[in-house]
VOGU-3710 file (C-alpha; in Angstrom, 3 decimals, decimal comma):
1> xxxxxxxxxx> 0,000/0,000/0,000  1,527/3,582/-1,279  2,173/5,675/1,664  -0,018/8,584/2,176  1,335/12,246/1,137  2,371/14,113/4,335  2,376/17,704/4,460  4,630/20,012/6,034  3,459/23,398/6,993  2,305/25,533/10,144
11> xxxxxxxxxx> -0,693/24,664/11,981  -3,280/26,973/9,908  -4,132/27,470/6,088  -1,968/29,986/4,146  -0,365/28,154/1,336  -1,435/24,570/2,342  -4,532/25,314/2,304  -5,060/24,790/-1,088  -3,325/21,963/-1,248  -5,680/20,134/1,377
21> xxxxxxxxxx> -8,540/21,056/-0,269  -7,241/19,253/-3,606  -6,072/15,556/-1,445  -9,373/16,420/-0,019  -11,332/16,805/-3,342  -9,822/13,680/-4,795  -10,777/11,564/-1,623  -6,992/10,957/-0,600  -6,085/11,001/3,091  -2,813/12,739/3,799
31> xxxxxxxxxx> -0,819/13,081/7,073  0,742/16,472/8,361  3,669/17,641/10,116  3,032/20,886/11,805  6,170/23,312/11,710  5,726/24,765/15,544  9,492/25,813/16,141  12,348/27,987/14,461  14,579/24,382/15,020  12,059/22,121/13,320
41> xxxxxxxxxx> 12,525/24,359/9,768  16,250/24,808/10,439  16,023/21,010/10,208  14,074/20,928/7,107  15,846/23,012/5,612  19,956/21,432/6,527  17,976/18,338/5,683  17,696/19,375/1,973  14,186/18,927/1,864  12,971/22,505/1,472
51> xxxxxxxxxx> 14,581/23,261/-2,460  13,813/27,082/-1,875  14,135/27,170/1,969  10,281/27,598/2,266  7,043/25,745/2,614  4,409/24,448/1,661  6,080/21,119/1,003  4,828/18,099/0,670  6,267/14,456/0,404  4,714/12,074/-2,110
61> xxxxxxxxxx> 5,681/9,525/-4,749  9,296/9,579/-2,900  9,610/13,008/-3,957  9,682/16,352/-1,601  7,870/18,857/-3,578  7,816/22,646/-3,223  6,431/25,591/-4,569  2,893/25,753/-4,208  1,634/25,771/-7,792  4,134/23,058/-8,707
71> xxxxxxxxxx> 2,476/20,527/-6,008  -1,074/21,394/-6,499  -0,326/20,559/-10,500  1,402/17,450/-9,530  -1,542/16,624/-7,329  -4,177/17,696/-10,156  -3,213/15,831/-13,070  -2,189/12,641/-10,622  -5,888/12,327/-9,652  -7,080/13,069/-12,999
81> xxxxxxxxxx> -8,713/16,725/-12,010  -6,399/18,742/-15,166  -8,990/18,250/-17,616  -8,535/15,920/-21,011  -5,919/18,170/-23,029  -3,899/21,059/-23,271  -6,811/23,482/-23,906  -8,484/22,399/-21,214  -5,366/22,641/-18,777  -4,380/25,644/-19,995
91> xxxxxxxxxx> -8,144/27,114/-19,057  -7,621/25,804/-15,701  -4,616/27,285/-15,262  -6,275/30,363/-15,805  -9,024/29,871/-13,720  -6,752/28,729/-10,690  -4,255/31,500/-11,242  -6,450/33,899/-10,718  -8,728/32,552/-7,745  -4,959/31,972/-6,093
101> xxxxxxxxxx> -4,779/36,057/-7,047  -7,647/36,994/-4,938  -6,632/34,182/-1,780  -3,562/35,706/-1,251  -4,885/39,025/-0,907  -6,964/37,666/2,057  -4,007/35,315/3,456  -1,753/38,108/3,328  -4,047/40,824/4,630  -3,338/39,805/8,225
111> xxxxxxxxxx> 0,211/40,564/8,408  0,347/43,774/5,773  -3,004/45,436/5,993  -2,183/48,114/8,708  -6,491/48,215/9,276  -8,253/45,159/9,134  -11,632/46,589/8,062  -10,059/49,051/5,387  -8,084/45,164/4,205  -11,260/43,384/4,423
121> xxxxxxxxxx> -13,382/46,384/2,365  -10,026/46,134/-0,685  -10,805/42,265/-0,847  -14,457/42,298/-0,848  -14,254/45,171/-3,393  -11,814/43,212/-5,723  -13,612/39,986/-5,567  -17,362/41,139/-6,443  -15,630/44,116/-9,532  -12,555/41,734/-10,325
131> xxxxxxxxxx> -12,929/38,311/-9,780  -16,363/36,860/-9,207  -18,166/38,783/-12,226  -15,558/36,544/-14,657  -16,587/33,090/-13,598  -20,327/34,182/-12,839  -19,985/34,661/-16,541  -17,256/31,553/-17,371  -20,464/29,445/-15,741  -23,322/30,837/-17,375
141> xxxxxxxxxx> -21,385/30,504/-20,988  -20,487/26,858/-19,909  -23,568/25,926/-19,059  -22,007/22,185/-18,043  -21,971/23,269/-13,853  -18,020/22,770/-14,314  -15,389/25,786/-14,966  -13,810/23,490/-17,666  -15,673/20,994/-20,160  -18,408/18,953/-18,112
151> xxxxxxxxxx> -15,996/17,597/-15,536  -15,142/18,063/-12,276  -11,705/19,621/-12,078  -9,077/21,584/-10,078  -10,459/24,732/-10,648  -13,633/23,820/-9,397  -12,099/23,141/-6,204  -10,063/26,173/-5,798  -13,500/28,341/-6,728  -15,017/27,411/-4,103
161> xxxxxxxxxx> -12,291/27,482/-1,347  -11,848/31,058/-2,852  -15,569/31,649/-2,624  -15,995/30,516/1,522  -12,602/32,173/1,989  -14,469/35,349/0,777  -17,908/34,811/2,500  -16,074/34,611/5,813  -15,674/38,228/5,338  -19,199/39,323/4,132
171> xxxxxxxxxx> -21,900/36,235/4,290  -23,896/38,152/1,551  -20,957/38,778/-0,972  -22,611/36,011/-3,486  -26,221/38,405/-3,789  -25,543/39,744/-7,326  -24,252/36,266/-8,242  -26,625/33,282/-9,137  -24,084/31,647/-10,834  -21,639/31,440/-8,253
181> xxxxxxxxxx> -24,245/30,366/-5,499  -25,475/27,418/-7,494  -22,101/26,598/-8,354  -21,284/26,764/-4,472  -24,323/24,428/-3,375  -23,539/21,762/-6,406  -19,707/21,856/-5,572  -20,223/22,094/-1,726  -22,976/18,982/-2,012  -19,891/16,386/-3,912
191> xxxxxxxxxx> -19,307/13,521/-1,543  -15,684/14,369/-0,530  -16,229/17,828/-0,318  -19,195/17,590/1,711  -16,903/15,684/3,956  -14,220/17,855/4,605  -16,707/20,579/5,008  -17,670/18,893/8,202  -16,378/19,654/11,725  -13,618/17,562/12,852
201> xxxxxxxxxx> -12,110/17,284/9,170  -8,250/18,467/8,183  -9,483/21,930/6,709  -8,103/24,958/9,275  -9,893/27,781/10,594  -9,059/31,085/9,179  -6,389/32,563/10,695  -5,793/33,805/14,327  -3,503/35,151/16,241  -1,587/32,435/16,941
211> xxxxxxxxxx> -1,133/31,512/13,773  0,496/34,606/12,960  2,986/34,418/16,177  4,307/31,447/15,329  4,734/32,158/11,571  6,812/35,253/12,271  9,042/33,496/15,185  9,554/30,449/12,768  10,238/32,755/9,703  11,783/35,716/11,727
221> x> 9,982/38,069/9,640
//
């Protein structure tokens, strides 16, 4: 039996986060390492298994991986959620590129934003003028209940993530867009999503203050 991926990252979502949701989406179950101490990276890193000297990383297939994008591509086309061709990878790449854009605003927000409600107002702002009117329309043209062809992919799973990520901050960001709250009930009803959706499962609470305490004492920044 092939060993399940373990994950190596700080106890909350930032990068990772992503990355869960994907194992999650496929139905594989993954182990984690939590980085807690300035020691346990040093070790990582002496150890040669951060490439870049940063996480996320995660072990699979007797392979460390970094670099976000590279491991959540890895993990898409290994459980077949990359579409059937180029076209159709290349669309998701589009689509997950710029769902990432608008979840690192909001990961970031906590340790740049010098005002949390002027930060939150600048996400909520970009996601319902930026973001959300393109795939409210990417979903209406499609017309399949999928981003990409009729089929269940990557960027499906990063949409929503993006979407919840969003509501957290304003419940009724989704008024102006039917699209995008059918899309969030069909995607949020799948099996495996459903499941990790569910208290008790691997996703992490948004981000608190200890979370940012022990990122800055690990990372000295």
């Amino acid at each position: 039996m092939a060993a399940k991926p373990k994950l190596y990252y700080f106890y909350g979502r930032g990068r990772m986060e992503s990355i869960r949701w994907l194992l999650a989406a496929a139905g594989v179950e993954f182990e984690e390492e939590f980085i807690e101490t300035r020691e346990q990276f040093e070790k990582l890193k002496k150890d040669g298994r951060l490439l870049f000297g940063q996480v996320p990383m995660v072990e699979i297939d007797g392979m460390w991986l970094s670099q976000t994008r590279a491991i959540l591509s890895y993990l898409a086309a290994k459980y077949n959620l990359y579409g059937k061709d180029l076209k159709e990878r290349a669309r998701i790449d589009m689509y997950t590129d710029g769902t990432m854009d608008l979840m690192i605003m909001i990961m970031s927000a906590p340790f740049t934003a010098p005002n949390k409600e002027e930060g939150n107002a600048t996400i909520i702002q970009n996601a319902k003028t930026r973001y959300f009117p393109v795939f409210e329309k990417v979903l209406k043209d499609q017309g399949e209940g999928f981003l990409v062809g009729n089929a269940f992919s990557w960027a499906d799973v990063q949409l929503l993530e993006t979407i919840l990520m969003v509501e957290e901050l304003n419940a009724a960001v989704l008024s102006d867009f039917p699209q995008l709250k059918a899309f969030k009930a069909r995607i949020s009803s799948m099996p495996n999503i459903k499941k990790f959706l569910q208290p008790g499962s691997q996703r992490m609470p948004p981000v608190n203050d200890r979370y940012i305490k022990v990122v800055r004492e690990v990372l000295q920044c």
